[in-house]
C-alpha positions, 0 to 999 in steps of 0.5 A: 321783392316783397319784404316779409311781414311778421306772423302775429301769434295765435291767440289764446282762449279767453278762458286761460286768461289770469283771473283778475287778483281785484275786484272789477268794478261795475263799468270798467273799460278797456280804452285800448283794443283792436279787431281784425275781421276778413272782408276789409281792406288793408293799407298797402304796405302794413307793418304785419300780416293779418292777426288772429283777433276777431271780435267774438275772441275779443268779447269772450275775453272781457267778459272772462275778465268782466270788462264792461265797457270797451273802446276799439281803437283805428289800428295802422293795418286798415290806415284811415279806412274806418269800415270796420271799426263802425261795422263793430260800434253798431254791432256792440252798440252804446257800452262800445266807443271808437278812436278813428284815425282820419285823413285831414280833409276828412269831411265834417258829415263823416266825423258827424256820422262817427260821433252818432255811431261812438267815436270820441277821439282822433288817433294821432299816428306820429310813428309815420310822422317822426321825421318831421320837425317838432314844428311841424308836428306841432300844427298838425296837432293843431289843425286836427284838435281843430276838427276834434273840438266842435264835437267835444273829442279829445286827441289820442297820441300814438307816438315814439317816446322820442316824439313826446319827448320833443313835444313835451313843452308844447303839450304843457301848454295845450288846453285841448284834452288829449290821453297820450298811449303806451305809457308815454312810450318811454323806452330806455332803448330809445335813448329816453332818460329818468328826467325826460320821463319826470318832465312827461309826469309834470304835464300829467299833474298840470295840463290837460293831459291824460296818459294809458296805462297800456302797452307794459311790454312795449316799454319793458321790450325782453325785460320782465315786466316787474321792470314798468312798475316804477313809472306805474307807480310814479303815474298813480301817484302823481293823478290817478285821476288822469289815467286810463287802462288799456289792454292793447289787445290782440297784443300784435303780434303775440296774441299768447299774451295774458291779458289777466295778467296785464290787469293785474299790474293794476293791483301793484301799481295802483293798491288803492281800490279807490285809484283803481276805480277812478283808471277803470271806471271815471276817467274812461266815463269821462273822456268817453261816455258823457254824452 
């Protein structure tokens, strides 16, 4: 017998979005989106059942909020069947980038394909490879910074707070650019502690790490997401400079979720117009669009 997949929530109108409580400025970019079309294939055994998160609901969305600047990342519904995400970067054009996820003998004409089209980033998916020992989590990282670095990508870390954790004294010394997701992913139900999310800001303030301010409700799972303030803050004040934001659209699976809202964190966490330029605007600009 088949296991049930969750149902993803409707999503709602762009327009009852919060308005942002800042004023947005000019190229600011959302590092952290997904879209789901009809016509393309999933994996075969996804996490849940198709979402209502289309493109044209996505774009409605950011210009209600006025996000310029978008970045669609490989969500696990469609594994490492891009298709869809290269039919979206030839639809939107230079303003979009892409994070594909890729098997390891992907051929480097296709990786070529992808830089022309947007791509700037590799997706590690360490959830489906939690069980493996450190080590050898440690030369896959390896081997796929391989294939990232001739073209200038970096490495993008989706990954159980356990994982990090573990990887930590590893990532310290890693000198390939790499943006970790969610946060860190650092939950206390997970059994993650003060000091283990002190030791992932210490990589933060001395590596070449960057981290994404996404995700909030992740980490706060049924708690208020006031509760995420504390590590927001500590982030920005360690490198505002090494941080990027990102909606986590369609919010999978409850599309109900306020993406304004989500924004607006931003003006708690990071006051300062000039941090919250360089989480919005720099950083983005620099990991995504240079060239």
């Amino acid at each position: 017998m088949s296991r049930e997949l969750p149902k993803p929530l409707p999503m709602r109108v762009a327009e009852s979005n919060t308005l942002p409580r800042f004023r947005v400025p000019p190229n600011s970019c959302d590092t952290h989106f997904h879209v789901f079309e009809t016509g393309y294939a999933s994996v075969p055994d996804p996490l849940y059942s198709f979402p209502d998160g289309s493109l044209q609901q996505y774009l409605r969305m950011t210009e209600w909020l006025g996000i310029e600047r978008v970045v669609l990342v490989q969500p696990t519904y469609y594994g490492t069947d891009n298709s869809l995400l290269a039919d979206v970067l030839k639809n939107i054009g230079p303003r979009c980038r892409g994070v594909v996820r890729i098997e390891e003998d992907t051929p480097d004409r296709e990786l070529d394909a992808f830089h022309e089209l947007g791509v700037r980033a590799i997706r590690l998916d360490l959830f489906a490879r939690e069980s493996w020992p450190t080590a050898d989590i440690i030369a896959y990282v390896r081997r796929m910074a391989d294939r990232a670095r001739p073209r200038g990508w970096h490495l993008q870390f989706y990954t159980p707070g356990t994982v990090v954790r573990d990887l930590l004294p590893f990532l310290g010394d890693l000198e390939d650019t790499f943006v970790i997701d969610h946060m860190g992913y650092m939950k206390e139900s997970d059994g993650l502690t003060q000091a283990d999310f002190d030791r992932l800001v210490r990589v933060l303030d001395g590596g070449s790490c960057y981290i994404k301010l996404s995700g909030p409700y992740r980490i706060a799972k049924d708690r208020p997401l006031s509760t995420v303030e504390p590590l927001g803050r500590a982030l920005v004040a360690a490198r505002p400079d090494r941080l990027v934001w990102g909606s986590d659209w369609p919010h999978l699976i409850d599309g109900r979720r306020d993406t304004g809202e989500l924004l607006n964190l931003l003006a708690d966490w990071a006051p300062d117009e000039a941090d919250r330029h360089q989480i919005l605007v720099d950083s983005p600009a620099r990991l995504f669009y240079t060239d």
